[in-house]
C-alpha positions as MATLAB code, in Angstrom:
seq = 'XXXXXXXXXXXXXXXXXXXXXXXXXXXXXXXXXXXXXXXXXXXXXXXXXXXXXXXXXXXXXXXXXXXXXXXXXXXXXXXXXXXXXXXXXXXXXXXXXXXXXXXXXXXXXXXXXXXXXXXXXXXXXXXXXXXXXXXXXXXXXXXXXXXXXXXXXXXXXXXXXXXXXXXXXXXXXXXXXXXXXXXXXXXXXXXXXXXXXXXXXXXXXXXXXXXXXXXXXXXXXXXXXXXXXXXXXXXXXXXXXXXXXXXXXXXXXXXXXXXXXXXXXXXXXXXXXXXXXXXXXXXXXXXXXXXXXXXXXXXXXXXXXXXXXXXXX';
ca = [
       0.000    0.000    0.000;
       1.196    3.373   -1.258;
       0.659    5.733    1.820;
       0.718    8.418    0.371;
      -2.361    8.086   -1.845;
      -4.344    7.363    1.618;
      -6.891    9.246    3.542;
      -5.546    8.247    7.301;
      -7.308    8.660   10.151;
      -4.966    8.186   13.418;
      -7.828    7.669   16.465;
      -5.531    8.465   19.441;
      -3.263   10.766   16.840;
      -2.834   13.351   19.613;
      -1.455   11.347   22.101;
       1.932   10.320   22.875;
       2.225    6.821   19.963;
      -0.223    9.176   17.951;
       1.755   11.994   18.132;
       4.982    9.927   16.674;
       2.992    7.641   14.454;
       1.732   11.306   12.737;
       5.616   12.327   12.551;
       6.207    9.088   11.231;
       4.017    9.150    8.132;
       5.025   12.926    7.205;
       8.395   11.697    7.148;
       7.484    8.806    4.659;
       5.524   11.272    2.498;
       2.101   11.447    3.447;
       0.889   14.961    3.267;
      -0.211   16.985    6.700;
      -3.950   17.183    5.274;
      -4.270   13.513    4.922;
      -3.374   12.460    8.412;
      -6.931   12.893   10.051;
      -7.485   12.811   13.778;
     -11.054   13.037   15.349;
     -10.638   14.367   19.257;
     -12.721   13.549   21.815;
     -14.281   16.703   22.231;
     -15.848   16.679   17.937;
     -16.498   12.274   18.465;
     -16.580   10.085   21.280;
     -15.512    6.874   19.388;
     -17.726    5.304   22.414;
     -20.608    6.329   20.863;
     -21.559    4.556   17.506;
     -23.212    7.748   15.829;
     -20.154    9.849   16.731;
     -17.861    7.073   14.631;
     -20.542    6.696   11.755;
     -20.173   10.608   11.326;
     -16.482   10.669   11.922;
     -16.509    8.182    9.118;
     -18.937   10.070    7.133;
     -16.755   13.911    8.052;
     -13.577   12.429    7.313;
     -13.687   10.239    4.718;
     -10.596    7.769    5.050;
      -9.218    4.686    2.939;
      -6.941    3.628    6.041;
      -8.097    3.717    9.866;
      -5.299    2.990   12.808;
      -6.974    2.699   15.897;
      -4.464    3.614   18.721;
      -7.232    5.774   21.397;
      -7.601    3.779   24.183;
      -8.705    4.013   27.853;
      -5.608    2.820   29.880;
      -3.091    3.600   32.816;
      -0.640    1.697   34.819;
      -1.742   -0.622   37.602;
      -3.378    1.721   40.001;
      -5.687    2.679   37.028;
      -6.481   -0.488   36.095;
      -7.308   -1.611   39.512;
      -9.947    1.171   39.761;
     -11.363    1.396   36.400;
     -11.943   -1.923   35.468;
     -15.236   -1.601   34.659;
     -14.327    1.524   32.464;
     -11.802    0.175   30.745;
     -13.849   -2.712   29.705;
     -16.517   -0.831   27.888;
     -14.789    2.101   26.532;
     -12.377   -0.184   25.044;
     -14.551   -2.263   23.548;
     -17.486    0.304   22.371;
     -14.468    2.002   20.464;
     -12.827   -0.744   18.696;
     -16.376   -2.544   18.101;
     -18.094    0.649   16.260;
     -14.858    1.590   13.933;
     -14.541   -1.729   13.040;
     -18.256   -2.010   11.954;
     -18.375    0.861   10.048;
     -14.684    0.152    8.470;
     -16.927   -3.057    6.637;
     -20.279   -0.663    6.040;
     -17.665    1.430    4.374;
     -15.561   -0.773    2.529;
     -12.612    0.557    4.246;
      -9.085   -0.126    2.361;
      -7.235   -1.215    5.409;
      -8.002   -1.359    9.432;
      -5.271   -1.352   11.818;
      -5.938   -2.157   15.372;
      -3.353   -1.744   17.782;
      -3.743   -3.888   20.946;
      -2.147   -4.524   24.334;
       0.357   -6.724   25.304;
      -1.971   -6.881   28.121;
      -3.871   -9.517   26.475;
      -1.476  -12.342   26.875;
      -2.375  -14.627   29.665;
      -0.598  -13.852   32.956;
       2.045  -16.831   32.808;
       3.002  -16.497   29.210;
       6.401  -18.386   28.481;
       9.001  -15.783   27.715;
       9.617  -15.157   25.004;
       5.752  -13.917   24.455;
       5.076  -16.024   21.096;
       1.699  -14.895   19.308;
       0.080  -18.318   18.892;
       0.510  -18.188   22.499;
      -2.390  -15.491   23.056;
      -4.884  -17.668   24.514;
      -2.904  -20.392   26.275;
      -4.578  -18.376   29.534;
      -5.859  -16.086   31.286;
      -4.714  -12.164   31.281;
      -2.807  -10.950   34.642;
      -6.093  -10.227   37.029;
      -5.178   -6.222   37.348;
      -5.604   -5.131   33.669;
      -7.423   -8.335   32.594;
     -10.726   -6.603   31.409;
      -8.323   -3.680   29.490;
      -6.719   -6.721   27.880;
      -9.550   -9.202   27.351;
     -11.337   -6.069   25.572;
      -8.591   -5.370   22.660;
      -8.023   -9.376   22.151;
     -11.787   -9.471   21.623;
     -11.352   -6.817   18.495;
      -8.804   -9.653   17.127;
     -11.676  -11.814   17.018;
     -13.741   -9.235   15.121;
     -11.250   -8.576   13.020;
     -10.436  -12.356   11.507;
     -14.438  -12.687   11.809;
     -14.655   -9.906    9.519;
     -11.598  -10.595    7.134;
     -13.787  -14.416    6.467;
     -17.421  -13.275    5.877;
     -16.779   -9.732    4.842;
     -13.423   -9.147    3.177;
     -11.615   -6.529    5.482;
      -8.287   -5.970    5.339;
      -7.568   -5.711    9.046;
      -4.304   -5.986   10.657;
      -3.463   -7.051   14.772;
      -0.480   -5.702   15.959;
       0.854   -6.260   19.872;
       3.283   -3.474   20.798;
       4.772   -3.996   24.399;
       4.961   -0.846   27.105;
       6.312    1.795   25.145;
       8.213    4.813   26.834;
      10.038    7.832   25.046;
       9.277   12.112   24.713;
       6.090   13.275   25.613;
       5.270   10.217   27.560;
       2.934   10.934   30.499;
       4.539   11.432   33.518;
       1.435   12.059   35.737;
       1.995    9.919   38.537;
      -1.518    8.764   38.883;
      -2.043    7.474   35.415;
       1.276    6.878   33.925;
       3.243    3.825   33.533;
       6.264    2.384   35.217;
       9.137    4.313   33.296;
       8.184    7.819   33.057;
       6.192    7.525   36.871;
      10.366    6.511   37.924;
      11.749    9.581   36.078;
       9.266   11.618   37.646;
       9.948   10.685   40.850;
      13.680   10.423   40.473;
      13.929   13.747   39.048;
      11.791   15.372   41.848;
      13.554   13.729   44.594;
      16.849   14.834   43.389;
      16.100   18.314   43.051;
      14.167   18.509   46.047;
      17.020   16.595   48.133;
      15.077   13.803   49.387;
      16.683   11.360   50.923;
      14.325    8.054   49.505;
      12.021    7.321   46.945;
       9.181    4.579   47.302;
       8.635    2.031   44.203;
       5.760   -0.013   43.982;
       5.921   -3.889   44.156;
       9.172   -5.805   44.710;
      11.128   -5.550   41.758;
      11.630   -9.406   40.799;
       8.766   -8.574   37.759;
       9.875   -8.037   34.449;
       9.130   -6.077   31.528;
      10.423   -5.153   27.810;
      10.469   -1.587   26.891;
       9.865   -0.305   23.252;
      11.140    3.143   22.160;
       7.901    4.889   20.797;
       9.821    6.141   17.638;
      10.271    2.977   16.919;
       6.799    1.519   17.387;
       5.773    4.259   15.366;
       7.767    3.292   12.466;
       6.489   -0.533   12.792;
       3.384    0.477   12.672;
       3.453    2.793    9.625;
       5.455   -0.403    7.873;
       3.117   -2.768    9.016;
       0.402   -1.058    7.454;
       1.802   -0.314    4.694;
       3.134   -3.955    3.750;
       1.233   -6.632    6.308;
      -2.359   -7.853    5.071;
      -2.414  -11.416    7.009;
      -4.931  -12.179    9.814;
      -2.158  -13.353   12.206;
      -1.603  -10.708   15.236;
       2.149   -9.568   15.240;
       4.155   -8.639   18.046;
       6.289   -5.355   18.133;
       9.082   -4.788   20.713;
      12.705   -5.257   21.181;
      12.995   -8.302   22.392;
      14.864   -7.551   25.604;
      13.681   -7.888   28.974;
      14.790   -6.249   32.528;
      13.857   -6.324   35.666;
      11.987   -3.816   37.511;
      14.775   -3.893   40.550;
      17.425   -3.341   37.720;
      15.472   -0.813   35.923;
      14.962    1.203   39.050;
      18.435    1.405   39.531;
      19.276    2.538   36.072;
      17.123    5.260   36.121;
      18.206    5.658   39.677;
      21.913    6.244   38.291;
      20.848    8.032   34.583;
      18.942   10.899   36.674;
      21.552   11.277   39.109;
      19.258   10.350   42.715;
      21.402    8.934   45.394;
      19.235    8.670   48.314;
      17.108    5.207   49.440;
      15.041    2.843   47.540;
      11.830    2.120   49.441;
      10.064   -1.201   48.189;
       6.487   -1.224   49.238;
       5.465   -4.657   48.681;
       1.809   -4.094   49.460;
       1.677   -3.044   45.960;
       1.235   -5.774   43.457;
       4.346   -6.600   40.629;
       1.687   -7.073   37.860;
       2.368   -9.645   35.437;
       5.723  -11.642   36.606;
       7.494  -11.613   32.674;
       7.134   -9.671   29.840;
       9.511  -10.540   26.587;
       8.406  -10.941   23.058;
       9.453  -13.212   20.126;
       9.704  -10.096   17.742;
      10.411  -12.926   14.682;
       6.959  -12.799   13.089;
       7.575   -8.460   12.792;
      10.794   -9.223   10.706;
       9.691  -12.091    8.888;
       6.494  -10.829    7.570;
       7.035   -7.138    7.002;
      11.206   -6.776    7.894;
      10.617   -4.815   10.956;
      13.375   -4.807   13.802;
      14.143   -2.159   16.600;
      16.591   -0.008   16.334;
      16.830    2.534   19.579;
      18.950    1.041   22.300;
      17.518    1.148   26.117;
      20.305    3.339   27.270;
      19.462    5.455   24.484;
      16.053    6.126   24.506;
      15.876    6.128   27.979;
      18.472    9.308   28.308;
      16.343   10.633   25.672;
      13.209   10.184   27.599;
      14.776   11.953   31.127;
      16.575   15.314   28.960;
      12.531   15.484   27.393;
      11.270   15.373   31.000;
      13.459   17.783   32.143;
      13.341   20.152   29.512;
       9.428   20.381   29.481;
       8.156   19.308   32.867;
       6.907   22.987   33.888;
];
């Protein structure tokens, strides 16, 4: 698929993947004017007429479905309910109207949330329903693996092009760093940062640090994404990440080191770890479209704390 001859409507597009993925396709060509993003204040993608006359305003060949509700663990623990429906109105009306419209291509970015909770590492996609989902963001997760059900429904009885793709926790630049809602990287910086400058003498972490996780530098999800849909057209979900994996103790204490905080680390165990592992087999990304990361850890994560810094008033 040519990009550049698409209408492309990015739901999500001003958030922080949005925000890259829109960079992203400029840089490959597509013009400003094509890249389409309907806010939240103009269409509540919730809301089934709101997406029929999104669909109807905008008029686009391509969809990528990024907007999600979603936070860390504390979120997820008191939104379930939320999370649930908003996830699943959203995905379950764009995709419905993506087949009333005859829609060129649907991509549907889920969650690595939807693997069950003792996936063997490396994450492998025919894995995906060897389980259950980790209890704390198992109705986020169950919600986007149900759209990868609609999705290969739809590609056999109606003919839509719709691709899965399964990023893993992404961190970089214009993350959010609100400590209420954010995830485990920039919630550290944050705190880090703050405690430096304020000379604290100890910063409290959540859980007890034997959890793992992979981190994926948002540039480069952005580009997978943009060459996934411009070259991937198979039913299959594909994972996207860099197929690395570090503890939360040792990420802690990299951050720790990279922000320059040399005062306690407080481990408040009441607070759960989440799902123990998180790794992906990242095979399927380069065999089927020749997608690899390219943005080491160190890297991106220096990258992420000199963007915090720089804008955090």
């Amino acid at each position: 698929m040519d990009l550049t001859e698409q209408r492309i409507v990015v739901t999500g597009g001003a958030g922080f993947l949005g925000r890259h993925l829109q960079d992203e396709l400029t840089s490959r060509g597509v013009d400003e004017e094509s890249i389409l993003v309907p806010h939240i204040d103009n269409y509540d993608l919730t809301r089934e007429a709101d997406v029929a006359r999104m669909y109807d305003d905008m008029e686009p060949t391509v969809v990528i479905h990024l907007a999600a509700e979603v936070g860390g663990i504390g979120a997820n623990r008191d939104n379930p309910g939320r999370f649930f429906y908003a996830n699943m109105a959203m995905g379950l009306h764009l995709i419905e109207h993506a087949r009333l419209r005859d829609l060129r291509k649907f991509v549907q970015v889920g969650t690595i949330c939807a693997y069950p909770k003792f996936t063997p590492v490396p994450f492998k996609e025919e894995d995906l329903w060897n389980g259950y989902p980790e209890e704390t963001n198992a109705p986020y997760g169950v919600a986007k693996k149900a759209l990868l059900v609609m999705l290969q429904a739809y590609r056999d009885q109606y003919g839509l092009n719709g691709i899965y793709l399964l990023p893993v926790n992404l961190y970089g630049p214009g993350d959010n760093f609100d400590l209420q809602t954010s995830h485990v990287i920039p919630a550290l910086i944050r705190k880090f940062v703050e405690a430096r400058d304020a000379g604290e003498q100890s910063v409290t972490v959540w859980g007890t640090g034997q959890a793992s996780r992979e981190f994926f530098f948002v540039e480069d999800c952005a580009r997978g994404i943009a060459t996934a849909t411009e070259a991937y057209d198979e039913p299959e979900p594909v994972n996207l990440g860099a197929g690395f994996e570090i503890t939360i103790k040792d990420l802690v204490e990299t951050i720790r080191e990279m922000t320059g905080f040399d005062g306690e680390i407080v481990w408040d165990t009441s607070k759960p770890d989440g799902q123990p592992r998180r790794c992906l087999d990242v095979s399927r990304a380069k065999e089927r479209f020749g997608f690899q990361s390219e943005v080491s850890f160190d890297d991106g994560l220096q990258r992420t704390i000199d963007w915090y810094r720089e804008h955090r008033a």
